[in-house]
N, C-alpha and C positions, 0 to 999 in steps of 0.2 A: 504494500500500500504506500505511495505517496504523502508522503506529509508536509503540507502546505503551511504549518504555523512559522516556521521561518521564511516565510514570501516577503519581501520586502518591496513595496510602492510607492513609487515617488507620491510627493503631496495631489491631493488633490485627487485624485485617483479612488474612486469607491468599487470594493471588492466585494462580491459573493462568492461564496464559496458553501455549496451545498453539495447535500448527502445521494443525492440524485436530482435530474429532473427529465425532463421529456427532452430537451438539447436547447445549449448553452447559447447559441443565435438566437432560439426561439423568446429563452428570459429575456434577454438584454432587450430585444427586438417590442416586446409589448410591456415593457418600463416606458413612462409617459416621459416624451422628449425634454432632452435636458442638453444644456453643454457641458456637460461635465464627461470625462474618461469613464466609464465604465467595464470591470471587468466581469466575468462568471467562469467560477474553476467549479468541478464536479467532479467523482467518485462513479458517477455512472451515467449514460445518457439511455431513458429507454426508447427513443426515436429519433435517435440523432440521422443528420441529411447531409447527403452530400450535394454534385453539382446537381441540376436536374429531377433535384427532388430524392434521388438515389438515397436507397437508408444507409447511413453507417452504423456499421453492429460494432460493437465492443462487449469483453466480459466485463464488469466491475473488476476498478484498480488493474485495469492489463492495459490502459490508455492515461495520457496525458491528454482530459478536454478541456477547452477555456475556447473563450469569447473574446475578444475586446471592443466596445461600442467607442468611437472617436468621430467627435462631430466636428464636419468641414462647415466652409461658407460655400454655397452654389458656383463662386467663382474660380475655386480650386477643381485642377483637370484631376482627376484621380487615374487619367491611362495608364497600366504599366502598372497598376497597384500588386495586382495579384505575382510577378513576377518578382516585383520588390519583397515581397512578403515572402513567396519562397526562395529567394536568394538567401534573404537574412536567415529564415531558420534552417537552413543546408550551412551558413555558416557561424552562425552561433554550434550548432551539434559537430563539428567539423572541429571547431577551436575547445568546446570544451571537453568533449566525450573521444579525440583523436580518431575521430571516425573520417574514412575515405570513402572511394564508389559511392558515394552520393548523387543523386541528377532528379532533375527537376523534369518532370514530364507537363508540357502545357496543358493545362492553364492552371492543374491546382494538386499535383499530387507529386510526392516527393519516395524518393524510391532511394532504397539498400542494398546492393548488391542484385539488382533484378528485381528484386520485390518489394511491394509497395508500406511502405515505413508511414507514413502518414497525408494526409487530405485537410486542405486547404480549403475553406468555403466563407466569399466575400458575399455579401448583399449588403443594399442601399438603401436610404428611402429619404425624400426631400419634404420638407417643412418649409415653407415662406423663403426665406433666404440661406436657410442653410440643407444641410444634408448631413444623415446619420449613417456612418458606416458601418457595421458589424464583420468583423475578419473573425472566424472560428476555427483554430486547430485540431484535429483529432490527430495526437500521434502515440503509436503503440510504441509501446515500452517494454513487451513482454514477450521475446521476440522466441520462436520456435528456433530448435539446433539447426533450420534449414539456411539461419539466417548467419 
């Protein structure tokens, strides 16, 4: 199991962190709009989604899942998000875990030696002048001897 009590967030920044939920997009997603950083980590998703609606299955505690809600202004391009986002977590795990054979498969999933290590899933949604983004991680931690 994961133990989240030493997570450390910059200011400003509101964290849930619960025992399950149906998926971590979906909280942040129907939290009533705010500017503020929001994040949601869990222990378990029972209908977590990939692109397309596709479900992502996990067992409890065999995944790292988290959210993070970050609200733009309508005027920032957000192109190239989702590429930027699996750049950084190919190299944050790269720098900390000495991990190689990493590669990023467009547009949102992230691969270990040939098989798929984790999925990326961005959604949007615009308010008057700004815009809410939800970036969702689901990546497995618990990896079979194939890996």
């Amino acid at each position: 199991m994961v133990d989240y009590s030493a997570l450390r967030l910059s200011d400003g920044v509101d964290c849930s962190i619960l025992e399950s939920t149906t998926s971590t997009n979906d909280y942040l997603t129907k939290l009533p709009f705010s500017k503020e950083v929001k994040v949601c980590i869990t222990r378990e998703q029972t209908a977590g989604k990939g692109q397309y609606q596709r479900a992502w299955l996990s067992k409890k505690d065999s995944s790292v899942l988290l959210s993070l809600r970050y609200p733009f202004s309508t005027k920032v391009a957000l192109n190239g998000l989702s590429l930027a986002v699996g750049l950084s977590v190919i190299s944050t795990l790269e720098d900390e875990y000495q991990l190689d054979q990493l590669k990023l498969k467009w547009p949102n999933d992230l691969y270990f030696k040939d098989q798929k290590l984790a999925g990326i899933l961005i959604e949007n949604s615009v308010q008057n002048d700004w815009q809410s983004v939800v970036i969702g991680l689901g990546l497995n931690h618990q990896l079979g001897a194939d890996f």
